[in-house]
C-alpha positions, 0 to 999 in steps of 0.5 A: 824409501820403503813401500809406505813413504818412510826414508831409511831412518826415518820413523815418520812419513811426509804425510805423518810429519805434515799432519804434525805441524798442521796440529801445531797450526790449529792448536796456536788458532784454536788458542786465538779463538779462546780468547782470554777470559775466564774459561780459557784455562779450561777451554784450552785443557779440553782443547789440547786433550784432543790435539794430544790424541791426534798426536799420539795416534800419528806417532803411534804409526811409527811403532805400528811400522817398528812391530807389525806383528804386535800393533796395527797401523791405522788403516790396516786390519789386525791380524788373528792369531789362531794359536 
């Protein structure tokens, strides 16, 4: 296991994969709450818009990691090229 908890293999830590199925969980209650009436369409385009974003984000961790010199991770600070 590498210093940030990814296995070799591995693109996603524990943490990232937990994050995931917790999306997924809030998606599938956000979607009971909706109901289902008229603005459901809607409401649900809007809500999984942002489920999306938070998605995006967690797996964008992996390709931060893949190439730290070209994408920050989230926490971390960009580095300044002085060239």
């Amino acid at each position: 296991m590498s210093e940030l908890g990814v296995f070799a293999g591995e693109l996603l830590t524990d943490e990232e994969h937990k994050c995931m199925a917790l999306l997924s969980d809030v998606h599938v209650l956000l979607s009971s709450i909706c109901g289902n009436r008229d603005t459901r369409h809607g409401d649900m385009r809007e809500i999984v818009s942002y489920v999306h974003q938070l998605q995006r984000a967690i797996l964008a961790q992996a390709g931060a990691r893949a190439y730290p010199d070209r994408y920050r991770a989230l926490g971390e600070i960009a580095s300044q090229d002085e060239s």
